[in-house]
N, C-alpha and C positions, 0 to 999 in steps of 0.2 A: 802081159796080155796073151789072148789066146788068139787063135787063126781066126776063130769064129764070133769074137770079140770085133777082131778087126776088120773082118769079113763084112760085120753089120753095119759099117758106120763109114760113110764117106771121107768124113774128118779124117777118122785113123788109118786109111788106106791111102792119104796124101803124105802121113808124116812116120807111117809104120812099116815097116817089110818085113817080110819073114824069110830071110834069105839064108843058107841052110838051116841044119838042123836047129831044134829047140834045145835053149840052153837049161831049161828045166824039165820037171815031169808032169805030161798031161799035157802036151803041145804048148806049154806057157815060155817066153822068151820075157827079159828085163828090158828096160829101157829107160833112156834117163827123161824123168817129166821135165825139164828144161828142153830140152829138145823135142817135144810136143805138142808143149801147152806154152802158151806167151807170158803169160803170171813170173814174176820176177820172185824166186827162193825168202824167206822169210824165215831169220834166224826163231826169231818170240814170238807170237801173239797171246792177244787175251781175248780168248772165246764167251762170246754174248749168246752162240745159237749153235745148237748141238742138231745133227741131221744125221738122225739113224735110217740107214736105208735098207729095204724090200725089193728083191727083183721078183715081179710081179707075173710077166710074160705075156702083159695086157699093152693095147698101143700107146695108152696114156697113161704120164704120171699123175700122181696128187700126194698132199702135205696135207700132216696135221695134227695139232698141237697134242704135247703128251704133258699129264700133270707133272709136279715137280716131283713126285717120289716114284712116278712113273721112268723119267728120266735117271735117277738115282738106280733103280733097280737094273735099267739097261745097262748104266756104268758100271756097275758090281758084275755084271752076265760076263762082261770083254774084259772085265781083268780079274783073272784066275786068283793075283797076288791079295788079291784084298781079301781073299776068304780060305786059300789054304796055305799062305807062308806064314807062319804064327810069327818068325820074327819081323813082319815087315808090315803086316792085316791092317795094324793102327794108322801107319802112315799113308797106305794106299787108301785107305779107308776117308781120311780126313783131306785128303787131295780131291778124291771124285765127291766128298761131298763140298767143300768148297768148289767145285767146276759146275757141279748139280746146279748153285746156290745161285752163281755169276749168270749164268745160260739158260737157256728158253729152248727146252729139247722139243723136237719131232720127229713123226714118222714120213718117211720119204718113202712112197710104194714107186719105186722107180720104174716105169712102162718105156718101149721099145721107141718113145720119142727123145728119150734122153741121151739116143747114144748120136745125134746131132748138138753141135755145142750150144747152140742159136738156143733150142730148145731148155736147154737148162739152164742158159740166161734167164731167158724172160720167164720159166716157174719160179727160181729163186730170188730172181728180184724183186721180189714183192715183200720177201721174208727180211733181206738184207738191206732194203735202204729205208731210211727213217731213225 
């Protein structure tokens, strides 16, 4: 996280400090998400809904649905390995298209309400339950 990160969000300034220096570069410090967020660690899951996110700079977020080769394209973007390690393209390849296949991608334009957790409850919950 960054100062300014945490600087924006009430939430992160209860459970964040930036007390010396940063341990990375560009004022970013690590921290363990168990020790910030309540959600209890999850060795596996099996993803139904894929949420590509957009920091927008707007007060509000909104979602919205991307076709299936639309999502396909975005999983090939984030992994380098599917299109330039030749000994590895097939396997990476056949994993994001099974994940594509499994999952209901979207665009997440994430706006300066989400940096309250409340908030990114009740957007996402509409997506997640059912």
């Amino acid at each position: 996280m960054t100062s300014d990160t945490v600087a924006a969000s009430r939430f992160l300034q209860t459970r964040i400090s930036f007390d010396g220096p940063p341990t990375a570069p560009h004022d970013k410090q690590a921290f363990l998400p168990h020790s910030v967020f309540a959600a209890d660690f999850q060795d596996s899951c099996i993803p139904g809904m894929l949420f590509f996110s957009e920091l927008s700079g707007g007060s509000h977020s909104c979602i919205s649905r991307l076709a299936p080769a639309e999502t396909m394209a975005r999983l090939i973007r984030m992994s380098p390995w599917s299109c330039y390690d030749r000994a590895t393209a097939a396997d990476h390849l056949s994993m994001l298209s099974a994940l594509a296949r499994q999952s209901a991608g979207y665009t997440l334009i994430a706006g300066r309400d989400l940096l309250e957790p409340q908030a990114s409850v009740t957007l996402l919950a509409g997506y997640t339950r059912g």
